[in-house]
Structure formats: C-alpha cells, structure tokens
N, C-alpha and C positions, 0 to 999 in steps of 0.2 A: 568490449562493452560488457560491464557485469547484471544480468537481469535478474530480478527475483519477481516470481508469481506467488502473490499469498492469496492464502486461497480462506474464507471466512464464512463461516455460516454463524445467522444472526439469528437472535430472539426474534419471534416475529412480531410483538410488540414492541420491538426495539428499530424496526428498520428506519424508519425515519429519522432519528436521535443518531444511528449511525451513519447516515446519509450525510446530517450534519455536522458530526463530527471530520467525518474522511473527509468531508470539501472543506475544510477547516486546515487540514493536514496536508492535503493535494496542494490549496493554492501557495501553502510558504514551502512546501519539498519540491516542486517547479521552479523555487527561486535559488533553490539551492544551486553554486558555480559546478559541482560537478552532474547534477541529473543531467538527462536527457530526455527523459519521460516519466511519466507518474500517470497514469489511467487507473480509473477506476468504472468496475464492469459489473453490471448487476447480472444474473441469469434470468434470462426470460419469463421461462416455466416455471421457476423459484425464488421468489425476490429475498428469501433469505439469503440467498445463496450469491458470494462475489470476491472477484479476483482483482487485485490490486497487481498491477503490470508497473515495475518500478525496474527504469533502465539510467544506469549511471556510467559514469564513463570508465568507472575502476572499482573493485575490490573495495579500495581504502576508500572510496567516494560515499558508498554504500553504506559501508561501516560509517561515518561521518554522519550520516541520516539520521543514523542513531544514536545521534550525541545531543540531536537538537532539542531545544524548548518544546518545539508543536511537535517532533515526534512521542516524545514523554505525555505530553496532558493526552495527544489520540490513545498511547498504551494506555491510559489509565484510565479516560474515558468510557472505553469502550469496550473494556476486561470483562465488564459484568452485562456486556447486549450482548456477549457470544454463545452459542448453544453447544459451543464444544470449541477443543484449545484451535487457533489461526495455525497457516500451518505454507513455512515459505519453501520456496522449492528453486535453490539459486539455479540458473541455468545461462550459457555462454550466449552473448550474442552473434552474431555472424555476419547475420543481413538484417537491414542494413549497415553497413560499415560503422563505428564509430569518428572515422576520421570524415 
C-alpha cells in the first residue's frame, strides 16, 4: 500500500474555499479503482492547518491521481489559499494490509 500525508497550511481567510475544494477532490479520488482511502484532517487547535491521508494500492496508482481532471482544477484551485508550499511525505503502508 503506497501512502502519502500532505500536509497544508491554509490562508485563514481561505479555509472554507479550501474545505470546498478538497471535498470536491476527496469524493472523485475515492472513486478512483486503485485508492483506498482519501481522508481529509483538519487540526483542532489550528484550522489552518490539515493533512490529506491518501492510501492507494501502488506507487503507479498514486502517480495516476495525478493525471486526473479533479486533481488538476484542486492544484490549481487552491495554489493561491496556501500560506506556504503543501508538502507530501510518501510513507509505506503496513497495517492494515492492502490485501
């Protein structure tokens, strides 16, 4: 299972517009045949601040995310609500299994 945590800090006059965005991006990257999860996390104590939990089943699945329609209009959307660059942090999954 290939996981990547992006990790996003927002305008804070932008959080909402981002809210909308990413639930715009979450419900067709769910649909995608190779995800397996797509979570989107706000921080509590900072609602700028949020981690996009995106689990696929491969490498090449991942990479494929990023060919899509909705991932394009979310990069482009939301280039200019960030307060500094996203920032992904691929990482191996283990548990649970992808099988």
């Amino acid at each position: 299972m290939h996981v990547t945590l992006v990790h996003v800090v927002v305008k804070p006059e932008a959080v909402e517009a981002f809210i909308a965005a990413t639930r715009a991006n979450h419900e067709a990257s769910v649909q995608e045949p190779g995800n397996l999860r797509f979570d989107v996390l706000q921080q509590p104590d900072d609602p700028t601040r949020f981690v996009l939990y995106e689990a696929y089943v491969s490498a090449e699945a991942a990479a494929a995310h990023k060919q899509t329609a909705h991932y394009a209009r979310w990069r482009d959307t939301v280039a200019e609500m960030m307060a500094e660059p996203r920032r992904g942090v691929p990482m191996h999954g283990l548990l649970p299994s992808a099988s």
